[in-house]
C-alpha positions as CSV (number, residue, x, y, z in Angstrom):
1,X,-3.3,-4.3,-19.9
2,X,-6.0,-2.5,-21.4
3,X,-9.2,-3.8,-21.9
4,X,-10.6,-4.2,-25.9
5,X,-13.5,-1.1,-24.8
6,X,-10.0,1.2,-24.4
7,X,-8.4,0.3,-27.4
8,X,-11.2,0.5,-30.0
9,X,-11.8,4.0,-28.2
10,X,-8.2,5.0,-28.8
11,X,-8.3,3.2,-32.7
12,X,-11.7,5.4,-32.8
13,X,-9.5,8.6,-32.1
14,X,-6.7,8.2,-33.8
15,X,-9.1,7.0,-37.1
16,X,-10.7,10.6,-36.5
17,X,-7.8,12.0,-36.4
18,X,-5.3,10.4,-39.1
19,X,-7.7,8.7,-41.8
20,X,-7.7,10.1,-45.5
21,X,-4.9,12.3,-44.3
22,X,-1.4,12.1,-45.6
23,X,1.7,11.4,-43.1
24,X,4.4,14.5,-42.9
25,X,6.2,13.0,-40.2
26,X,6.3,8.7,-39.7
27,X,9.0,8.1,-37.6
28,X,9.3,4.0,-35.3
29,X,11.7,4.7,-33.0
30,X,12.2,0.8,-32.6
31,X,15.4,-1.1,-33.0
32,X,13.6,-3.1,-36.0
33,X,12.1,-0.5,-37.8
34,X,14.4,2.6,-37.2
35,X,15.0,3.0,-40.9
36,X,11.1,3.2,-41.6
37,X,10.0,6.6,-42.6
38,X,6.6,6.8,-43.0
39,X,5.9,10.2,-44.3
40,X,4.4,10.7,-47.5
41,X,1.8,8.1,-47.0
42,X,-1.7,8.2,-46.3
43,X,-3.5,6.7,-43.8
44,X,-6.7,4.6,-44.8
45,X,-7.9,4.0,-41.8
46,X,-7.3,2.3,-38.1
47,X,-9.0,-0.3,-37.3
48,X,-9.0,-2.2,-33.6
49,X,-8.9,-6.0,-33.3
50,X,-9.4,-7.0,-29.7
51,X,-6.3,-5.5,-27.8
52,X,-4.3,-4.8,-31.3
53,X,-4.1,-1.6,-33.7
54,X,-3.8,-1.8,-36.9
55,X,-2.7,1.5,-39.0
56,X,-3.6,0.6,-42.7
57,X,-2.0,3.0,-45.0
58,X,-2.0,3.7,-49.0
59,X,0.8,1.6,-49.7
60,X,-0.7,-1.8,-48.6
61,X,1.4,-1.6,-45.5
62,X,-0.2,-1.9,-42.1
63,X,1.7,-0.6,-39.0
64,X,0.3,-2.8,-36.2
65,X,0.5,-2.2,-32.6
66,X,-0.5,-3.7,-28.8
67,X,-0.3,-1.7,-26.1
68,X,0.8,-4.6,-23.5
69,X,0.3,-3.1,-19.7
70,X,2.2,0.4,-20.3
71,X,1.7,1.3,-24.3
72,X,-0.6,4.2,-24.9
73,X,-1.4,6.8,-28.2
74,X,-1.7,10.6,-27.4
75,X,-3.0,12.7,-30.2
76,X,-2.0,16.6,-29.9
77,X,-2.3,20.2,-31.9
78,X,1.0,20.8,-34.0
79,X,3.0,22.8,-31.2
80,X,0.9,21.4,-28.3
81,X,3.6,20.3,-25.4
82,X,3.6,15.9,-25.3
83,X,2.0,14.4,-21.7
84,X,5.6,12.4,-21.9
85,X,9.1,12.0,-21.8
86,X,10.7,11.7,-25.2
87,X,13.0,8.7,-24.3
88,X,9.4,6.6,-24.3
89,X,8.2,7.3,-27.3
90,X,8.3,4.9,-29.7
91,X,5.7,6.1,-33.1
92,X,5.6,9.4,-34.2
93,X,2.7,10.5,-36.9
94,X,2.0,13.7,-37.8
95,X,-0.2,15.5,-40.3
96,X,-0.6,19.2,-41.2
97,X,-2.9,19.4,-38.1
98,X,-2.5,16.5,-35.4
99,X,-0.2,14.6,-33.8
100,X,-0.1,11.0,-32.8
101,X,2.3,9.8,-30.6
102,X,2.9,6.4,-29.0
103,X,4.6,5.7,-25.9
104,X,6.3,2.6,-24.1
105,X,5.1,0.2,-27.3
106,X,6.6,-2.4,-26.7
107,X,5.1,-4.3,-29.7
108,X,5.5,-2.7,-33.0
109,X,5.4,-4.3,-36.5
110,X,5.5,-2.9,-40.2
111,X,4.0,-5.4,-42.6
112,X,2.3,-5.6,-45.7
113,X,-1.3,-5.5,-45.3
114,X,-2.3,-8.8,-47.0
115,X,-0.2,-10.3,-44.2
116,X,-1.5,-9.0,-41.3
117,X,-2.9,-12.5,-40.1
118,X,0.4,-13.6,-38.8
119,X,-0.2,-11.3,-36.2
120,X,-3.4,-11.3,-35.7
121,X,-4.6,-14.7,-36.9
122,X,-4.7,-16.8,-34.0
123,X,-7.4,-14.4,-32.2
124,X,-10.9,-15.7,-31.4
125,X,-13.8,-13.5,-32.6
126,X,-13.3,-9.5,-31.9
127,X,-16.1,-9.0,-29.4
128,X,-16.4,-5.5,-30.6
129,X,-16.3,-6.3,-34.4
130,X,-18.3,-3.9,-36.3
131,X,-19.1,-7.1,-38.8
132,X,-20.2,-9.4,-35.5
133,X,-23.3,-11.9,-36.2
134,X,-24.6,-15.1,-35.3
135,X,-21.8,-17.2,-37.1
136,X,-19.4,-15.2,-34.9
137,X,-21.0,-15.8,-31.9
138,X,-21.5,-19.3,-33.1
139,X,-17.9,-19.5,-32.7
140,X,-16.9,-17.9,-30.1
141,X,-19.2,-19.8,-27.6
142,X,-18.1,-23.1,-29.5
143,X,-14.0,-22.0,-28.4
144,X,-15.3,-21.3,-25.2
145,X,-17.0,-24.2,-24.5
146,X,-14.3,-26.3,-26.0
147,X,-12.8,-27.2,-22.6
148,X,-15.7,-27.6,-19.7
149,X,-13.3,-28.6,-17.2
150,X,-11.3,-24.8,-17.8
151,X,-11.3,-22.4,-15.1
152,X,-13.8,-20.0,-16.3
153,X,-11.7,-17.0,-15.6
154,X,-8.5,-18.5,-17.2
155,X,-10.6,-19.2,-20.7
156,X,-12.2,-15.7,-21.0
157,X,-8.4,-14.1,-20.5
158,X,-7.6,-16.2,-23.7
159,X,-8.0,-14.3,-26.7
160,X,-7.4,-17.4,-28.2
161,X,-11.4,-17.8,-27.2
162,X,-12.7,-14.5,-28.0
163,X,-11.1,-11.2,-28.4
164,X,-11.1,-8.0,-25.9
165,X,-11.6,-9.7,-22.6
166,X,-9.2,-8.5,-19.6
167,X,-8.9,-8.9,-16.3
168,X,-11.9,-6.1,-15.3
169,X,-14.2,-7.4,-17.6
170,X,-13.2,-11.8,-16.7
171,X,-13.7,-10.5,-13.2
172,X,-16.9,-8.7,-13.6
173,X,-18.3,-10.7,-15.9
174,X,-18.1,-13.7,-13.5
175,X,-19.8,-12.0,-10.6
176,X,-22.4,-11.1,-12.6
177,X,-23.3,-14.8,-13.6
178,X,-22.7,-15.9,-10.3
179,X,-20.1,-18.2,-10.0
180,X,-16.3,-17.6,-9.3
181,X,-13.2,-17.2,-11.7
182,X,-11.8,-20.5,-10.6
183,X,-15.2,-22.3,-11.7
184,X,-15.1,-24.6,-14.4
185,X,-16.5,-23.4,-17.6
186,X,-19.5,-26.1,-17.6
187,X,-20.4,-24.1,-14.7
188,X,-21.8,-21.4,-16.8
189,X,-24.4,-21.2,-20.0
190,X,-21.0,-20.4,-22.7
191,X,-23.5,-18.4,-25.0
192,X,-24.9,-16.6,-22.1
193,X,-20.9,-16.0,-21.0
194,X,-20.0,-14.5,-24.5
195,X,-23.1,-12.5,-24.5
196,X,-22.4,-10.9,-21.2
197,X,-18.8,-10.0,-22.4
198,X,-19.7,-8.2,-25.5
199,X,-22.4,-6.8,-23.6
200,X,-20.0,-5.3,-21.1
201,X,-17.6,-4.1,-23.6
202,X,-19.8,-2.4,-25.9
203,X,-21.5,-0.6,-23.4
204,X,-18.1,1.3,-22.5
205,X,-16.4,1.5,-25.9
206,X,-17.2,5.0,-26.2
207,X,-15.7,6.7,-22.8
208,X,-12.9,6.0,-20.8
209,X,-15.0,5.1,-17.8
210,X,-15.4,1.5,-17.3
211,X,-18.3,0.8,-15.7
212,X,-19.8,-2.7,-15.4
213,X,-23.0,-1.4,-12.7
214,X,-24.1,1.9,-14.2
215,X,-22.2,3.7,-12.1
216,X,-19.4,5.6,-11.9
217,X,-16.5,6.4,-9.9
218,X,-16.5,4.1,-6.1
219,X,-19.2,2.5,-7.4
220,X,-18.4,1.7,-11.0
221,X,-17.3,-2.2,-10.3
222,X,-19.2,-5.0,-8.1
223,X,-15.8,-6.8,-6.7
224,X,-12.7,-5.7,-9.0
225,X,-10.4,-3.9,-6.7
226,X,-12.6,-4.0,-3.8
227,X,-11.0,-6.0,-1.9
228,X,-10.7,-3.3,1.3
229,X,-14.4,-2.0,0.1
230,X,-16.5,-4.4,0.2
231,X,-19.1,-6.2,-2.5
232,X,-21.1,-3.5,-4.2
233,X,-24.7,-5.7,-3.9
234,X,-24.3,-7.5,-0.8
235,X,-21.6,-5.6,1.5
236,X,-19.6,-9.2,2.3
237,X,-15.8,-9.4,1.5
238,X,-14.4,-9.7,-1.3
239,X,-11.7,-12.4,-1.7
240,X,-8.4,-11.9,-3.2
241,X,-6.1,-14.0,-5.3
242,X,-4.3,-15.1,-8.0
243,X,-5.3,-17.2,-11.5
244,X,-3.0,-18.0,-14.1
245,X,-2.9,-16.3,-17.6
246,X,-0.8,-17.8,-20.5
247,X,1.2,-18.8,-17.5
248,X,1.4,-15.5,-16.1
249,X,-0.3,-14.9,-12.3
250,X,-2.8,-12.7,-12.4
251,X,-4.4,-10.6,-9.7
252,X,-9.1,-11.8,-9.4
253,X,-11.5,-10.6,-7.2
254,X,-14.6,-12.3,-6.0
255,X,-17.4,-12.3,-3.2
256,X,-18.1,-15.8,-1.4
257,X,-21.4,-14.7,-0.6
258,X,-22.8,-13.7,-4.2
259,X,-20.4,-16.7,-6.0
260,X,-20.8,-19.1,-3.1
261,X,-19.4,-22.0,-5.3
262,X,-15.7,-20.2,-4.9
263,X,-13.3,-22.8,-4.9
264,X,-9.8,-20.3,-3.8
265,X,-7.2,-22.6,-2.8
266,X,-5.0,-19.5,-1.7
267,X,-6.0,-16.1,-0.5
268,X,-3.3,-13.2,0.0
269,X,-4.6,-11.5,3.2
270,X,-2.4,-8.7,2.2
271,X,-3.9,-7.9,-0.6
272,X,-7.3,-8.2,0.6
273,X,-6.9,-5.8,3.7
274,X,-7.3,-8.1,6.4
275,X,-10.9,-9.6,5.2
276,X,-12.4,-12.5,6.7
């Protein structure tokens, strides 16, 4: 599922692209909103809020969006040949010069602007909010801390908590304060914990590349997906294994030797290429 960094890059895109501009195609191919035809209005802007989209337009309507594990937007030239077969497109905006087009959405709503916190409500504070301040941070280290006995990496998977985190940046961001996913969240400083998260995510919310070492390409993570390559600071394994998320299993990464206070109860050999 893409991480909040990618979607307020795409939302950054398609606002370039769309905003101030009036719709000439606004087709949802969706079985609820088939009979929506969005052309004629204008967009107002699109704005990103955690791992949602919201498309605001002139008739106090929002079209909102989430991109789940497979959902992406493509913007294109009028006549420029679609990355994508037709049977998986879902949105279809156009303008006199680009083209927006979203494929395998699996979430999509049309709703009246004023009522966009039934979909959106129940999130914790958007770590890339451009109004973020101290009362926001207030609160999202006060959800966070809520629970002490939490496994860390379960909590900051909960945009219930704080909104943006997925599994790359949980992963990362609990090598980098030194304990493992399955620690409990009294383990950890919580303001230092949200701090480090935004941290991460603003640093990459303007490219594609997600890099959480300064790095880029091999070297770009310290244990996500390393699990045949190795701990990028010390060399030592890194483990492989599951934690759930909203009851889901969900593939974590971590080194024993730089988060010695691991407690895995289950390691997938497979998965982690034969490591010790």
């Amino acid at each position: 599922m893409p991480e909040g960094d990618t979607v307020f890059l795409a939302a950054k895109r398609l606002h370039e692209a769309l905003s101030g501009r009036i719709l000439t195609r606004g087709e949802l191919r969706h079985p609820d909103l088939a009979a929506a035809d969005l052309a004629g209005r204008t967009v107002l802007s699109v704005r990103p809020v955690g791992k949602h989209l919201l498309f605001r337009l002139d008739d106090h309507t929002t079209l909102h969006s989430h991109f789940r594990m497979d959902g992406s937007w493509h913007l294109y030239r009028p006549g420029e040949a679609w990355r994508g077969p037709a049977h998986q497109i879902r949105a279809l905006l156009s303008t006199e010069d680009r083209v927006a087009v979203g494929f395998r959405l699996h979430d999509l709503a049309l709703l009246p602007t004023a009522g966009e916190h039934t979909l959106i409500g129940h999130l914790g504070p958007d770590l890339l909010s451009p109004d973020w301040d101290a009362a926001l941070e207030d609160e999202a280290v006060r959800r966070l801390a809520a629970d002490p006995t939490r496994e860390l990496g379960t909590a900051l998977l909960d945009q219930r908590v704080m909104a943006g985190i997925g599994n790359i940046y949980k992963t990362e961001a609990c090598f980098l304060l030194g304990v493992s996913p399955w620690s409990p969240v009294g383990a950890v400083d919580p303001r230092a914990a949200v701090r480090l998260c935004r941290r991460l995510l603003a640093r990459n919310k303007l490219h594609p590349e997600q890099s959480t070492t300064g790095h880029t390409g091999g070297r770009k993570h310290w244990v996500f997906e390393r699990g045949r390559a190795g701990c990028l600071r010390c060399g030592g394994p890194v483990r492989v294994g599951e934690q759930l998320s909203y009851g889901m299993p969900r593939v974590t990464y971590h080194c024993p030797g730089c988060q010695p206070d691991a407690t895995l109860e289950a390691v997938d050999p497979e998965l982690e290429g034969g490591s010790p």
